[in-house]
N, C-alpha and C positions, 0 to 999 in steps of 0.2 A: 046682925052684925057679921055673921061667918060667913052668909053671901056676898057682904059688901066687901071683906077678906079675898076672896074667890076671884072676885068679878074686875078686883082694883088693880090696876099695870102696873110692874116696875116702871122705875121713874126710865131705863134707860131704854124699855124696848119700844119698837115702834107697832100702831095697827098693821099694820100691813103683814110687821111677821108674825100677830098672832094670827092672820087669816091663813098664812102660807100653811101652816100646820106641818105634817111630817113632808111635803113637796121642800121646802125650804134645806131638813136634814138632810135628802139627796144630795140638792144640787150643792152644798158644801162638802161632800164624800167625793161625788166627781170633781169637782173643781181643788178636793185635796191631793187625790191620791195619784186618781187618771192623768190629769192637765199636766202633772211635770212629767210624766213618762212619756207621754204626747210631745211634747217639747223639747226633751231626750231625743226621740228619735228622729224628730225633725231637724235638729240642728247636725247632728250624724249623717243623715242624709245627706241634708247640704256641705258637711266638710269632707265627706264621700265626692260627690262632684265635684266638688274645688278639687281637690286628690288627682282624682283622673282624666280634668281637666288641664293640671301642670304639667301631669307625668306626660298626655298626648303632645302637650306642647313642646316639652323638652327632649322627646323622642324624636320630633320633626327635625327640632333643628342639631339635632347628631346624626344624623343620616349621611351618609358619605357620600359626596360628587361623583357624578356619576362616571364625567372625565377626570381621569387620576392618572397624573404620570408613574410609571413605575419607579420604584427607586433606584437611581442607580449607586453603582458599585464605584469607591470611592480610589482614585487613583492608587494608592499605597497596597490597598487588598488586591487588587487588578493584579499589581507587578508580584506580591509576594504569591497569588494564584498561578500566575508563570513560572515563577521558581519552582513553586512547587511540583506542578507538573512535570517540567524537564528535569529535576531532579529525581521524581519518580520515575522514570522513565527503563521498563523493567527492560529491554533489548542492553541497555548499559550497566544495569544492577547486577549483582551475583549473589550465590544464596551461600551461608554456612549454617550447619545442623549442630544442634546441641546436644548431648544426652539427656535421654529424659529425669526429670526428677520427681519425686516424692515428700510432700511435704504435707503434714498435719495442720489443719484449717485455725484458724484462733479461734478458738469457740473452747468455753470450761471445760466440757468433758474430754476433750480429743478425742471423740467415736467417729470424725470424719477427714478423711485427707484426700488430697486430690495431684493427680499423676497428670503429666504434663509435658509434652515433647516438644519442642519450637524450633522454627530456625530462623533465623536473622538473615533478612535482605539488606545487603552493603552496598551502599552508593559508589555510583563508579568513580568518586573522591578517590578511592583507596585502591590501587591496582591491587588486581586478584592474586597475583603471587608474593607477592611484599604481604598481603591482607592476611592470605589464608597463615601463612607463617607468623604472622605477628597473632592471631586469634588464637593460635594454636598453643601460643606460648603464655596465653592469658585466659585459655579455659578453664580452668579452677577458680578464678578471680569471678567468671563470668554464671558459672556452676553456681556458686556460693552468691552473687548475686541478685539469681533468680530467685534461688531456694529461699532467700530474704524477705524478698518481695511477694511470692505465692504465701509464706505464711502470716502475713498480716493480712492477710482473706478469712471474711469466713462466707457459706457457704451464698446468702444472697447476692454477695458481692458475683457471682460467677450464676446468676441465671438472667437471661435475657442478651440479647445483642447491644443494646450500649452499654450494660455493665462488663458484659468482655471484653469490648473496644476501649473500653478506660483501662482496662487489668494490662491488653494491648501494649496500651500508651505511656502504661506508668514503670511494666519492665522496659519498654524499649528508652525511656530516661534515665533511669536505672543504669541500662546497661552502657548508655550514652555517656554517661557522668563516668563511669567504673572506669572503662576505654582509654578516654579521650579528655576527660577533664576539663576545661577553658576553650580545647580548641574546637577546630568543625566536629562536630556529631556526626558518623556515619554510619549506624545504623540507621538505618529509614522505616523499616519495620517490623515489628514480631510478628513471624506469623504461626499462627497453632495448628500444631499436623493433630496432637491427640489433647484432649482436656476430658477429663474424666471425676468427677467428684465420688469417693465411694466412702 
């Protein structure tokens, strides 16, 4: 009876897989573990391709004509580039020098301040004798002015060529507005004889 025990099949397996023996245990390990990582990497693959498949297509079509008109320059800028021009126009300008000044950087500690000598180029707006006398009467205004404007610097604002051309731009406003108020601006430019951060 204990052979007939041994020898007798569950009801649910089949012959076949009692012949497969431990073959059977493999190909269930492969077909658990390997197969979906297998099929992981396969579908990665292909959305790898699809990927650089769109990217080449949507690269093509941004590629720029090869005929390209340049852009041009729109009437308004045109005329306001002529202004400009003949209004700089230094055979007509004249130049008036400032005293230099001395002014302590914004920055918490005050351990640095920076010296500064300028002189303003005046548009031949203003005749030079009328100018010079009227400037002269308004150097402390102009003084005080700048000294206002250098001390809201601090020290990065003043390295590099277009941060000095801003520093430029914003006394020559400055001094525009102090001046002249509503009407023509004519200072045209600051220009820096000495700038020194120490």
């Amino acid at each position: 009876m204990a052979d007939n025990a041994q020898t007798r099949l569950p009801d649910n397996a089949d012959a076949e897989d009692l012949n497969a023996g431990p073959q059977s245990t493999r190909d269930r390990t492969i077909h658990g573990t390997i197969l979906p990582w297998i099929i992981t990497l396969l579908v990665a693959v292909l959305f790898a391709g699809i990927g650089l498949a769109l990217g080449c297509l949507f690269a093509a079509s941004r590629a720029p004509d090869p005929v390209e008109a340049p852009p041009q320059t729109p009437p308004f800028l045109m005329q306001t580039l002529q202004e400009d021009s003949s209004a700089t126009d230094t055979e007509k300008n004249w130049y008036y020098e400032l005293e230099p000044v001395t002014v302590n950087l914004d920055e918490p500690s005050f351990r640095h301040h920076v010296r500064a000598s300028v002189t303003l180029e005046i548009g031949s707006g203003l005749e030079p004798s009328k100018g010079r006398a009227f400037l002269e009467r308004k150097k402390m205004l102009m003084v005080n002015r700048l000294t206002i404007s250098l001390a809201g610097l601090n020290r990065e604002d003043l390295r590099g060529e277009g941060r000095i051309e801003k520093v430029q731009l914003r006394i020559r406003d400055a001094l525009n507005e102090e001046l002249f108020g509503g009407s023509e601006p004519h200072v045209r430019q600051v220009l820096l004889k000495h700038l020194a951060v120490q």
